[in-house]
C-alpha positions in Angstrom: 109.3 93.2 124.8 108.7 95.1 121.8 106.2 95.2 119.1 107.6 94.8 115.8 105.6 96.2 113.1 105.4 95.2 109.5 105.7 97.8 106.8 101.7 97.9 106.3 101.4 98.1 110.3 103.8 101.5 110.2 102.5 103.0 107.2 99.0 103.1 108.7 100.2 104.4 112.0 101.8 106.8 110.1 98.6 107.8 108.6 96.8 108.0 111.9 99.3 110.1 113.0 99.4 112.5 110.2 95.3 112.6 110.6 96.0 113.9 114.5 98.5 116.1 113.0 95.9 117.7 110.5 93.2 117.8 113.4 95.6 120.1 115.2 96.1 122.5 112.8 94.9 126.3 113.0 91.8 126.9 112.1 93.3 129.8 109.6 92.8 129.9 105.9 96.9 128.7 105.7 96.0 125.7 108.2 92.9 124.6 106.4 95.3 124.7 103.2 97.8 122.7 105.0 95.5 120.7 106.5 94.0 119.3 103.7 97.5 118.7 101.6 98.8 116.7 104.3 95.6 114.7 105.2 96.0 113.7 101.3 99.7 112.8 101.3 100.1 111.9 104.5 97.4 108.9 104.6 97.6 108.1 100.9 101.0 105.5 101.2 99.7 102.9 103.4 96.9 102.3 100.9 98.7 102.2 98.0 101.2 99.8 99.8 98.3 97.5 100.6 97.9 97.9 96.9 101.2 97.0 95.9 101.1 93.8 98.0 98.2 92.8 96.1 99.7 94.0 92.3 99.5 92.0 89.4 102.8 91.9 88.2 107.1 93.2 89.5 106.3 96.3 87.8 102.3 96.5 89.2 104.6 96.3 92.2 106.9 98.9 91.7 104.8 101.1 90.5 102.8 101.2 93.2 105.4 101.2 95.9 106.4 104.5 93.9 103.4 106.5 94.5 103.6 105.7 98.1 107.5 106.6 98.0 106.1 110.0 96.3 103.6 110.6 99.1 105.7 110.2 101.5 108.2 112.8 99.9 105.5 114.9 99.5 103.9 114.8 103.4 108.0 115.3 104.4 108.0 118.8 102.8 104.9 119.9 104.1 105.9 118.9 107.6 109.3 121.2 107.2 106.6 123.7 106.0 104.4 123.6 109.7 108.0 123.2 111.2 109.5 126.2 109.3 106.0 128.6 109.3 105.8 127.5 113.2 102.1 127.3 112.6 101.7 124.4 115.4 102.7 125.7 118.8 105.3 122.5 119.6 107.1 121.9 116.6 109.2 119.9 118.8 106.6 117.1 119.1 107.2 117.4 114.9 110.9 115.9 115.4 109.0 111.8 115.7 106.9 112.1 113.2 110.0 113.6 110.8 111.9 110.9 111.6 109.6 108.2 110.8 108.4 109.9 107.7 112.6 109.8 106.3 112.4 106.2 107.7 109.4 105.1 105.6 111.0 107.0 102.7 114.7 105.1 103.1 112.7 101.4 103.6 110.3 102.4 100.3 113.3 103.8 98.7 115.6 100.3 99.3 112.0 98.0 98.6 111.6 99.6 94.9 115.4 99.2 94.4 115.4 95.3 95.8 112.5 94.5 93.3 114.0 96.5 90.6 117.1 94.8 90.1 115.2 91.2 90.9 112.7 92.4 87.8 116.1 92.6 85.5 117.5 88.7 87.1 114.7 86.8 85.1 
């Protein structure tokens, strides 16, 4: 039997993930850079989802759902940037982590565009 996770529960495994990620990197001026950017991106949508559940208002909502959408786009480049400056030894092990980031972004994506055009119903 599988787990099914909510979209909180993946969010912050993503995060944990991307915190391993950042642990791994060189210890080089380039992987302290990286590092740091990612650890920033990469852990900052799960909070600002829990956020969102809690918003005020539809547009509190999508708002915040935004700058998690954002983060996310933003931790998917600088994975193609380890991938593509092979500064991790594996990039292979990269592949999971890539897909779950574009899966994040689609489900974020398709959220903000549900509550959207339920915002323009009323």
């Amino acid at each position: 039997m599988t787990k099914k996770y909510d979209l909180k529960d993946r969010l912050i495994d993503f995060a944990v993930r991307i915190i391993r990620l950042s642990e791994n990197l060189p210890n080089t001026k380039a992987g302290k850079h990286i590092s740091g950017q990612i650890l920033r991106s990469g852990t900052s949508p799960a909070p600002n989802y829990g956020e969102a559940i809690s918003a005020e208002s539809r547009a509190d909502f999508i708002h915040k759902l935004k700058i998690a959408l954002k983060e996310l786009r933003e931790t998917e480049v600088w994975l193609k940037i380890i991938i593509q400056s092979k500064i991790v030894k594996n990039i292979n092990r990269l592949t999971p982590l890539i897909e779950e980031t574009d899966e994040l972004i689609s489900i974020l994506f398709k959220s903000i565009d549900t509550a959207k055009k339920k915002n323009t119903k009323k």
